[in-house]
C-alpha positions in Angstrom: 41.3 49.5 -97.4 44.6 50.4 -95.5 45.5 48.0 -92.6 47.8 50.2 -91.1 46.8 52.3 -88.2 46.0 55.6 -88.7 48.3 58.0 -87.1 47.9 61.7 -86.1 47.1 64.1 -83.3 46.5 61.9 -79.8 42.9 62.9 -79.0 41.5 61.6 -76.2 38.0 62.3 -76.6 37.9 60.7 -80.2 37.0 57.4 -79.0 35.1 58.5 -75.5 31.8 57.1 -74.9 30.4 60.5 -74.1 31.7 61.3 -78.0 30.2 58.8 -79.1 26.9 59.4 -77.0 27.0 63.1 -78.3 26.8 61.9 -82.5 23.9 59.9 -81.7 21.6 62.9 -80.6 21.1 63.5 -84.6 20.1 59.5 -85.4 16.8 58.6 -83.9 18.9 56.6 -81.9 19.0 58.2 -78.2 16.5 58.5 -75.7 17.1 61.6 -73.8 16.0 62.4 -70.1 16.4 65.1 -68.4 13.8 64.5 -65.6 15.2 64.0 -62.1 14.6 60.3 -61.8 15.1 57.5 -59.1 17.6 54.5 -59.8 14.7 52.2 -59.3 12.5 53.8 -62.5 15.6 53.4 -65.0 15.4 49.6 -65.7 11.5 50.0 -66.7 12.0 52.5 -69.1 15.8 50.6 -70.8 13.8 47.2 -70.9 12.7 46.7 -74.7 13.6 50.4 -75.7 15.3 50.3 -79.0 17.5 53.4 -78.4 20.3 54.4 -76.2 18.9 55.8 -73.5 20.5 58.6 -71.8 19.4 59.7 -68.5 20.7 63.1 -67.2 19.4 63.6 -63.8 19.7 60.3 -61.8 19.4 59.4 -58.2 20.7 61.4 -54.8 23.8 62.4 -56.9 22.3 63.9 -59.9 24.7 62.1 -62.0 24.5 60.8 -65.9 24.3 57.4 -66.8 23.5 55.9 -70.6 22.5 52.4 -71.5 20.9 50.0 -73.8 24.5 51.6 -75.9 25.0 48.1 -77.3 21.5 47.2 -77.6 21.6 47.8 -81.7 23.5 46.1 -84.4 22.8 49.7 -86.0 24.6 51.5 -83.3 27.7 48.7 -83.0 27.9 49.3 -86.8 28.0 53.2 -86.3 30.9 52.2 -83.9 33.1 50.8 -86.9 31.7 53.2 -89.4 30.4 50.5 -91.4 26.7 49.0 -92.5 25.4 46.9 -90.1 25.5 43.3 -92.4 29.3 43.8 -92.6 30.6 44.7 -88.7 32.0 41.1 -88.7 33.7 41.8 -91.5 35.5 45.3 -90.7 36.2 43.5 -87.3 38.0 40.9 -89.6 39.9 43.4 -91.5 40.7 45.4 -88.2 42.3 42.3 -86.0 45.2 42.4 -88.9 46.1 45.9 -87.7 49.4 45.7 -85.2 48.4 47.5 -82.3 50.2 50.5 -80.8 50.0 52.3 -77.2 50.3 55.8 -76.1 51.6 55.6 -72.3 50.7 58.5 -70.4 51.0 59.6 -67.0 48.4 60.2 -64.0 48.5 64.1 -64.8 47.9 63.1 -68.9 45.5 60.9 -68.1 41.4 61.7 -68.5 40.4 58.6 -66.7 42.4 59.4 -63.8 41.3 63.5 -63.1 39.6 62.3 -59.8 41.1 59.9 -57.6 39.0 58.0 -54.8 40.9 55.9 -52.1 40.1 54.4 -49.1 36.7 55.3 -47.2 35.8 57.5 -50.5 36.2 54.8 -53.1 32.2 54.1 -52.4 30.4 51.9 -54.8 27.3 52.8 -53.1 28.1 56.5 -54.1 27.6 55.1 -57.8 24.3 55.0 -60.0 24.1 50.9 -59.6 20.5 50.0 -60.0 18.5 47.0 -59.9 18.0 45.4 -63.2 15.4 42.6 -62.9 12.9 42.0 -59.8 14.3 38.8 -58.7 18.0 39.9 -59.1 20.1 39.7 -55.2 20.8 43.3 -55.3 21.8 46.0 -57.6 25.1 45.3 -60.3 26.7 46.7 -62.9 28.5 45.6 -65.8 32.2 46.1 -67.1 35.2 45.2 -69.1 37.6 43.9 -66.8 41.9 43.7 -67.5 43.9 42.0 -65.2 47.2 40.2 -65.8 48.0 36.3 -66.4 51.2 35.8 -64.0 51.5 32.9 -66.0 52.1 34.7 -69.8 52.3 38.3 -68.5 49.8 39.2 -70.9 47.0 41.1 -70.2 43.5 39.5 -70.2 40.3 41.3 -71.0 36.6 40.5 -70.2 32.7 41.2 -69.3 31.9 40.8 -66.3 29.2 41.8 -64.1 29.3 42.9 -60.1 26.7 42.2 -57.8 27.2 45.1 -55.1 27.9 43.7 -51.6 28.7 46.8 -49.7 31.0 50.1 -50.2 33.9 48.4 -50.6 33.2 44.7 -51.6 31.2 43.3 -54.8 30.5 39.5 -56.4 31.8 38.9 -59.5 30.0 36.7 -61.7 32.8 34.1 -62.7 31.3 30.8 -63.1 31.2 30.3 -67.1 34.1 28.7 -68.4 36.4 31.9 -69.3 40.2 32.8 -68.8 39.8 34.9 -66.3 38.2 32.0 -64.2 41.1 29.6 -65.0 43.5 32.6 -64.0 42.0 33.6 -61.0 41.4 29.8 -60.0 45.4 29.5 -60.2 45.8 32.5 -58.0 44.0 31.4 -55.8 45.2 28.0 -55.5 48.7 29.9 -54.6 47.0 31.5 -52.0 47.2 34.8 -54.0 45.1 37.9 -54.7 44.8 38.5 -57.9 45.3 42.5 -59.1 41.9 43.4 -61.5 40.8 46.9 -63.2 37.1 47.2 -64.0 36.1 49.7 -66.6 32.6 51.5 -66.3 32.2 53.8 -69.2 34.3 53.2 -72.5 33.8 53.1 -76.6 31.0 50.1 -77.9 34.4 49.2 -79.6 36.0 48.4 -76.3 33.2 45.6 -75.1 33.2 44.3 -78.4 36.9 43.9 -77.9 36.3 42.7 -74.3 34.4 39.4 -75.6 36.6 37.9 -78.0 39.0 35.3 -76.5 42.0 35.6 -79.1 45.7 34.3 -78.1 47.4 37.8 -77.8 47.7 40.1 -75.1 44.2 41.8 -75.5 44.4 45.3 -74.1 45.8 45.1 -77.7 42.9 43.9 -79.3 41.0 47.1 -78.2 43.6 49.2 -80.4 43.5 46.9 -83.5 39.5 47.2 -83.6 39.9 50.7 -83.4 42.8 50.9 -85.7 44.0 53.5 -83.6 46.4 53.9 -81.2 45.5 53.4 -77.7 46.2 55.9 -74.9 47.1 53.8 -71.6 47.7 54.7 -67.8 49.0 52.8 -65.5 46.6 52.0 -62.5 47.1 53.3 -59.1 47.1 50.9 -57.0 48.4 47.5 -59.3 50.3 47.4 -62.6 47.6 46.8 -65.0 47.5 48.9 -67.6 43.8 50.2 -68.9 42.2 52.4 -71.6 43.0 56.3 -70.4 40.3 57.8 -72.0 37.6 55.4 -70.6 35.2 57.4 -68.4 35.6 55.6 -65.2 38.4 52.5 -63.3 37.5 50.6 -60.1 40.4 49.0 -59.1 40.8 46.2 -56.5 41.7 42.6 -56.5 39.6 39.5 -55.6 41.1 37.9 -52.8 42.3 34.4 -52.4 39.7 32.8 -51.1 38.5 31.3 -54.0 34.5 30.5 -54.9 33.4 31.2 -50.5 30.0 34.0 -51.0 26.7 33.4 -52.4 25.7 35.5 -55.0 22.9 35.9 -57.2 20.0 35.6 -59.0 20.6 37.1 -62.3 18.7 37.9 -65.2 20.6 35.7 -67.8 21.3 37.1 -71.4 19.1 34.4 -72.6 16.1 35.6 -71.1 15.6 33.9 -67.8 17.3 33.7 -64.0 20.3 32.7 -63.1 20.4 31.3 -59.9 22.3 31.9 -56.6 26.4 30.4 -56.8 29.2 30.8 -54.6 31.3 33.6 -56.4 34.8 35.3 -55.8 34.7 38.4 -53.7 36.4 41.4 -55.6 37.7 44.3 -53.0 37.6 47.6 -54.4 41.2 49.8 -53.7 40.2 52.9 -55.7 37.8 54.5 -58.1 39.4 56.9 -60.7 37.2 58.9 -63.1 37.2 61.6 -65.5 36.0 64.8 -64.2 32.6 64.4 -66.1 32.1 60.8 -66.0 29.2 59.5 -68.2 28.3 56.6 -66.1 27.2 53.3 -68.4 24.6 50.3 -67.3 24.3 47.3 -69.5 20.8 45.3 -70.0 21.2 41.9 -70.2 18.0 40.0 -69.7 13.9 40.0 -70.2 12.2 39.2 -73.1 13.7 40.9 -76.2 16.7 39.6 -76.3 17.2 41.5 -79.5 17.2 44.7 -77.7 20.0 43.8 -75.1 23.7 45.3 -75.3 24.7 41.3 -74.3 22.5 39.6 -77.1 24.4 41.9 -79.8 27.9 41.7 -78.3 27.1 38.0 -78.2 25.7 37.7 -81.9 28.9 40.0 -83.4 31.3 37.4 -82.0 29.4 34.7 -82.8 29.5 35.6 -86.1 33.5 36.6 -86.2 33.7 33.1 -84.9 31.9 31.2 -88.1 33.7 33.1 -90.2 36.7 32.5 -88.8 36.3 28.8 -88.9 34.8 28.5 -92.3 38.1 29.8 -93.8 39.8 26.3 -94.2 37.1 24.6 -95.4 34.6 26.6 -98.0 35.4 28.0 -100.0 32.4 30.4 -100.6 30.6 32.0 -97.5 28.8 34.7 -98.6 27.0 35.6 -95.3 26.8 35.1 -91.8 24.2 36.2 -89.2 23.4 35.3 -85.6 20.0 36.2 -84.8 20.4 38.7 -81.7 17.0 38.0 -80.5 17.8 34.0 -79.7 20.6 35.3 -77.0 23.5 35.8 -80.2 24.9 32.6 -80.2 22.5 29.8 -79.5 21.5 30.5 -83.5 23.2 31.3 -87.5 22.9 31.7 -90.3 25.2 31.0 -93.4 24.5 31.6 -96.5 27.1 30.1 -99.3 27.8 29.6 -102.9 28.6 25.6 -103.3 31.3 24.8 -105.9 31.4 21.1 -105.0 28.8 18.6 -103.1 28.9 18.7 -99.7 30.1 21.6 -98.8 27.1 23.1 -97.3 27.4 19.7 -94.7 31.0 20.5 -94.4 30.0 23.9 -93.1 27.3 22.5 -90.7 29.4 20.1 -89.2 32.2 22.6 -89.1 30.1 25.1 -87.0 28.8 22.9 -84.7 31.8 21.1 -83.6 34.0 24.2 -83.2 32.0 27.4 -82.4 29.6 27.3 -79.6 26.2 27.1 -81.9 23.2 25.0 -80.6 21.5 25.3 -84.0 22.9 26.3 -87.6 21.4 26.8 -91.0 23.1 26.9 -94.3 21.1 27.8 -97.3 22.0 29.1 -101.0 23.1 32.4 -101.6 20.0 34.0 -103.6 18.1 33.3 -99.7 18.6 36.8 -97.2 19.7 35.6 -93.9 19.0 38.8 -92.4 15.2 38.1 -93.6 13.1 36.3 -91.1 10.8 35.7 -93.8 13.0 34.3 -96.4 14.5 32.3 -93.4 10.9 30.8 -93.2 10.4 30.3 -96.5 13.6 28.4 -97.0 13.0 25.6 -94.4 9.1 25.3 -95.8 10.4 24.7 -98.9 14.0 23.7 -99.1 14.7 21.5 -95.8 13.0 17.4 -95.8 13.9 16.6 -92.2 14.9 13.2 -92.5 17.5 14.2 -95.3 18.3 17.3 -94.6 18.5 17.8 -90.5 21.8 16.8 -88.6 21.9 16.3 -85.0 24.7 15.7 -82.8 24.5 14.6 -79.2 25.9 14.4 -76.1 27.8 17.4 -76.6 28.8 20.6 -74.3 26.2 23.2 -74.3 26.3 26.8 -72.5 25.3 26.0 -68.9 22.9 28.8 -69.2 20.6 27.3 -71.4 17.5 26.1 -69.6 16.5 23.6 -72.0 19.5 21.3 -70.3 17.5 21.2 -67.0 21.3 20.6 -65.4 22.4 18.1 -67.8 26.0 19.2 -68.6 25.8 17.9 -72.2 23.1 18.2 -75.0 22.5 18.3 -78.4 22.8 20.3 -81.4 21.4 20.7 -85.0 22.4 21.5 -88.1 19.6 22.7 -90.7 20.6 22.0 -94.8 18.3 24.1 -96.4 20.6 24.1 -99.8 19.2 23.0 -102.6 21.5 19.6 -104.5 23.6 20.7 -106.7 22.4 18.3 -109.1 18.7 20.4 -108.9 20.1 23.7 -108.4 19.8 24.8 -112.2 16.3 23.9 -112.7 14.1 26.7 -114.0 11.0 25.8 -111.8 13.1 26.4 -108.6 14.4 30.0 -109.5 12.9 32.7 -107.9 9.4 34.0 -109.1 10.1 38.2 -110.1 8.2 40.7 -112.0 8.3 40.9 -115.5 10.5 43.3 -116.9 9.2 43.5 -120.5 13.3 42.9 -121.8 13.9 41.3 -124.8 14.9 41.5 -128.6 11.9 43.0 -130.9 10.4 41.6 -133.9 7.8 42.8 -136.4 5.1 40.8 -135.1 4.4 37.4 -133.1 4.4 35.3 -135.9 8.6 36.4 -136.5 9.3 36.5 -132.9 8.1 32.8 -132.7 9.9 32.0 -136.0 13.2 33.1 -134.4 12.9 30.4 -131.6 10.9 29.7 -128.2 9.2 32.5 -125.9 7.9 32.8 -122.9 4.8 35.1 -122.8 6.8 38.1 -121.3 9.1 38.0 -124.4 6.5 38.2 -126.9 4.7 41.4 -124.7 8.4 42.6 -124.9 9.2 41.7 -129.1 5.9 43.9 -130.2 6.5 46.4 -127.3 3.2 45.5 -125.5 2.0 47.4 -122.4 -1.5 45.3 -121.9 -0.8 41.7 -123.3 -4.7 40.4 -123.4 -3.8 41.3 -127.6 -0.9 38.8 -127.3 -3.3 36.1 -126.1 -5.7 36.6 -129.2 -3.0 36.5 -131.1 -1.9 33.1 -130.3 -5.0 32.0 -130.0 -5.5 32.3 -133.9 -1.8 30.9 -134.5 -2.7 27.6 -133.5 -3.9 26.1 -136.4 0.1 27.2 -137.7 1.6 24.5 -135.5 1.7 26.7 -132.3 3.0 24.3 -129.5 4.6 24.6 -125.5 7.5 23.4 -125.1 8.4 21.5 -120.9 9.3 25.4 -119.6 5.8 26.8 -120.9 7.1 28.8 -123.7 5.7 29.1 -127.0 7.1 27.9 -130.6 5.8 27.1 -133.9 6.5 23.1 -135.1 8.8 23.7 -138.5 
């Protein structure tokens, strides 16, 4: 394929999330309500839903909101117009594609049609709903751009605020992240730091939003796209964000550094995050297209699977093996993080081994440089997408006390509950590869169907005389459809030297 941008007519709807909204109404994908509903029923009806849901008539302000978008690796792969196994892959292809911008003006710009300032830049007048029953208050999720002082590069993130008032929200910023080492710098000046949060943009754009890559990364959103980008300025700082993005709240968090409680959470993993002392962002104004398709985010319960986190997580993840496998095997054939153990904490590799060792060299590979508590490398003819052939490989394949590697003492995600607040733990690494030196033995192929193929002979007694057989190739040789006839008829050749050789199949001693 071409790794050139595609260039052409600037339309500003092709990569809107109401577009993209609109082409699932075909799929089986969306869940569409039209009933007037309260904020407080949405996040009942999202939690475990497999489909997008849009809701058309919500709250006081009768105004649309969609989630559980990125809650499908069927929907991201939609996204990059590719099957699902292969979105790391097309994302692969796509971050070779130079990036290009379309600057346009406030007047140009979809994302800026309504302006909000001062006592009308509300957060309260948004659809912000409560997510989980122990969460502190209502938040919403978005990608975030702000500006590294330091590189003049823009940064790009996910981020979630906790609403604090009309003007005031928590952000979240207590994982290890650049945006926390930026903003910690800032504020160690004494300095605001300028930040543009995005509510409302293409699946692409999040995806883009959780990679941490050493470019400026408003670029990264037009390389995944492989289009160019149309940009606006923002109103009240310099950042530059997506301009046909359905919705901007800009503001700064202020210079106090880590001062407010905030919290609980529902954590992507499945359980609470609990209260920390968090940055205060200050909202300065609210642009918007004159339609604006509002977007929530699920993050938590228990299906992780069916989260928009939990697959953002897992499609990274899995960029991120791939990426480091490069220098040292030669052979991957596959790679999948299973969405439903949070996207990360899990994968799978599957590989084709030219030389021993290689399927350790990829374990200890993936857990020394890619933030994986457990990995499992098995031989190419296993599915990793398969639960059930997953299974069946470590029944059959794995001896633990040869085939299990565990390294301790080693920096997990702070989120993971199994840590109970230590700040290091352990990981494992899961061979489940069969030695090379066993690999071509017969008994451990895979058991198929017969398929009756096979060179034909005139009876039993010549297809014998041209060399061993298994049973199937003497049903095939005398074009046999029931085979009980092919049992009486070696039954009478055994008085003619009929013998079995160490692979069951049948021959006649010379």
């Amino acid at each position: 394929m071409d790794d050139r941008i595609t260039t052409g007519r600037n339309d500003l709807d092709r990569f809107r999330l109401r577009t993209f909204i609109d082409g699932l109404t075909d799929s089986g994908e969306l869940d569409i309500r039209d009933d007037r509903l309260d904020l407080a029923d949405l996040a009942d009806i999202m939690q475990g839903n497999e489909k997008a849901v849009w809701f058309r008539n919500v709250g006081d302000e009768r105004m649309e909101l969609v989630g559980n978008v990125l809650a499908s690796r069927t929907r991201l792969a939609r996204a990059f117009d590719c099957e699902p196994r292969k979105v790391a892959l097309e994302m692969q292809r796509r971050l070779r594609i130079k990036p290009e911008f379309i600057d346009l003006d406030r007047a140009s710009a979809p994302v800026q049609e309504v302006v909000l300032q001062g006592a009308d830049a509300d957060l309260t007048k948004l659809p912000v709903h409560l997510q989980h029953a122990a969460d502190g208050a209502p938040y919403m999720a978005a990608v975030d751009y702000v500006i590294d002082p330091a590189t003049g590069m823009t940064n790009s993130g996910f981020r979630r605020l906790m609403l604090r008032g009309r003007h005031e929200a928590g952000v979240d910023l207590n994982a290890p992240s650049d945006l926390r080492a930026i903003y910690m710098a800032a504020s160690a000046r004494g300095e605001k730091l300028p930040i543009a949060f995005v509510i409302g943009s293409h699946p692409i754009d999040h995806v883009s939003a959780t990679m941490r890559v050493p470019v400026d990364e408003l670029g990264l959103v037009s390389s995944l796209r492989a289009a160019p980008l149309p940009v606006v300025k923002c109103l009240t700082c310099d950042i530059r964000v997506p301009a046909d993005a359905e919705m901007v709240i800009e503001g700064y968090l202020d210079e106090r550094g880590y001062v407010e409680k905030e919290g609980p959470y529902g954590e992507y993993l499945g359980y609470y995050g609990g209260v920390k002392m968090n940055p205060v962002f200050h909202v300065t104004a609210i642009t918007h297209r004159a339609d604006p398709l509002f977007m929530t985010t699920t993050i938590s319960g228990n299906r992780m699977d069916l989260t928009d986190t939990s697959n953002l997580e897992a499609l990274r993840c899995e960029l991120n093996v791939w990426e480091a496998l490069k220098p040292v095997v030669r052979e991957p054939v596959a790679v999948f993080a299973p969405v439903a153990s949070g996207g990360s904490m899990s994968v799978r590799v599957a590989l084709k081994q030219r030389f021993p060792g290689e399927a350790r060299t990829a374990l200890y590979t993936i857990l020394g440089s890619v933030g994986v508590k457990n990995a499992f490398v098995v031989d190419p003819d296993i599915d990793i997408f398969s639960d059930q052939q997953m299974e069946w490989a470590l029944g059959t394949r794995f001896q633990a006390d040869k085939d299990l590697i565990i390294v301790s003492g080693v920096r997990l995600s702070p989120l993971d509950p199994s840590l109970h607040g230590s700040p290091v733990g352990a990981k494992a690494g899961y061979d489940l590869t069969w030695p090379m030196a066993a690999a071509g033995k017969w008994e451990l192929s895979t058991p198929t169907p017969p398929t009756y193929a096979g060179a034909k002979f005139a009876s039993i007694r010549a297809a014998l005389e041209h060399g061993p057989k298994r049973f199937e190739a003497l049903m095939a040789a005398v074009g046999s459809r029931d085979g009980r006839e092919i049992v009486r008829e070696l039954d009478t050749l055994r008085d003619s030297g009929l013998e079995r050789d160490d692979q069951g199949r049948y021959f006649l001693k010379a």
